[in-house]
C-alpha positions in Angstrom: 220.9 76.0 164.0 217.0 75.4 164.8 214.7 78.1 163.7 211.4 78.4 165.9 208.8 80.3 164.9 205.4 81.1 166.6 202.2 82.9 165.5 199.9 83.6 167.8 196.2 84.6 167.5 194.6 86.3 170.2 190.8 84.0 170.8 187.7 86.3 169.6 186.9 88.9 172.1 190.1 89.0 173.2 191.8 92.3 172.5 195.5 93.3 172.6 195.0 95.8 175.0 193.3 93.7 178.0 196.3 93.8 180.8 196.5 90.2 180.7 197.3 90.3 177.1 199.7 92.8 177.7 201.5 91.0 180.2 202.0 88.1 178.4 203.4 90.1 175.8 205.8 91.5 177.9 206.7 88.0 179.5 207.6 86.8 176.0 209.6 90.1 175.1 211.6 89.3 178.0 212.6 86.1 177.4 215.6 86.8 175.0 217.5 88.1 178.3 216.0 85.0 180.4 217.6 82.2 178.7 221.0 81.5 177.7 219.8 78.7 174.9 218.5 81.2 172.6 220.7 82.7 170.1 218.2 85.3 168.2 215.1 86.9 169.8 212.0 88.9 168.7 209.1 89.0 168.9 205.9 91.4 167.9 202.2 92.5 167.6 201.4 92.2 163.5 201.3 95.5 162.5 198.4 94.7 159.2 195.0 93.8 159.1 195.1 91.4 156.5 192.5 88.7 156.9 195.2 85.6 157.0 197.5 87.5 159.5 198.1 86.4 163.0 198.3 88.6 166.0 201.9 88.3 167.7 204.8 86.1 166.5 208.1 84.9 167.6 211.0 84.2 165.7 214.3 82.7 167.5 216.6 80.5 167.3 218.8 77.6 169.1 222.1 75.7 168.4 220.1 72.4 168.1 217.8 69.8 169.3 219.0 70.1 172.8 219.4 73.5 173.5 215.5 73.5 171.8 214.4 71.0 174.5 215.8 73.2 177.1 214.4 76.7 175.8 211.2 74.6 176.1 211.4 73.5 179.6 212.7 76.8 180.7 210.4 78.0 184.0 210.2 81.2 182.2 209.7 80.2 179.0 206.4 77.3 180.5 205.5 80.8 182.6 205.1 82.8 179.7 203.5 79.9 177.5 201.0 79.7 180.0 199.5 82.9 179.9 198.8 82.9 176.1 197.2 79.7 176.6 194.0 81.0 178.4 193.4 84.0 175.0 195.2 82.4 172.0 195.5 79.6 170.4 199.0 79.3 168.2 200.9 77.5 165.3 205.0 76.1 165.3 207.5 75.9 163.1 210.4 74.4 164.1 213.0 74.1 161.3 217.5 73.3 160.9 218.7 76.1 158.8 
């Protein structure tokens, strides 16, 4: 199994409630029932204001390296990638547990 994390933090004068921001987060919450590759799905706005904190986050998971490769180059998943890309910039972890 792959773990694949992502932390997100929103650019500065961004906030969470702008509608675009807010779509995005929806398009990510709804991509647990999107694609067959994942096996776990969630996904979040932090709920603490701690100074290292990040803003949203992802935590899933896939069988493997394949099934990664194809959560990746998932229309929806590129879709709801592209979004965050024009308010956030965002760390990976990809790891075998």
């Amino acid at each position: 199994m792959i773990r694949h994390l992502v932390l997100f933090q929103l650019n500065d004068g961004v906030s969470p409630d702008e509608p675009r921001v807010q779509e995005a987060a929806r398009a990510f919450m709804e991509l647990g029932d999107k694609i067959p590759e994942l096996t776990h799905w969630e996904c979040g706005w932090n709920i603490t204001d701690r100074p290292i904190a990040r803003d949203f986050a992802i935590n899933s998971a896939v069988a493997d390296r394949d099934a990664l490769a194809r959560y990746l180059a998932h229309p929806a998943h590129q879709a709801a990638a592209a979004q965050w890309r024009a308010f956030a910039t965002w760390v990976i972890a990809d790891y075998e547990f």
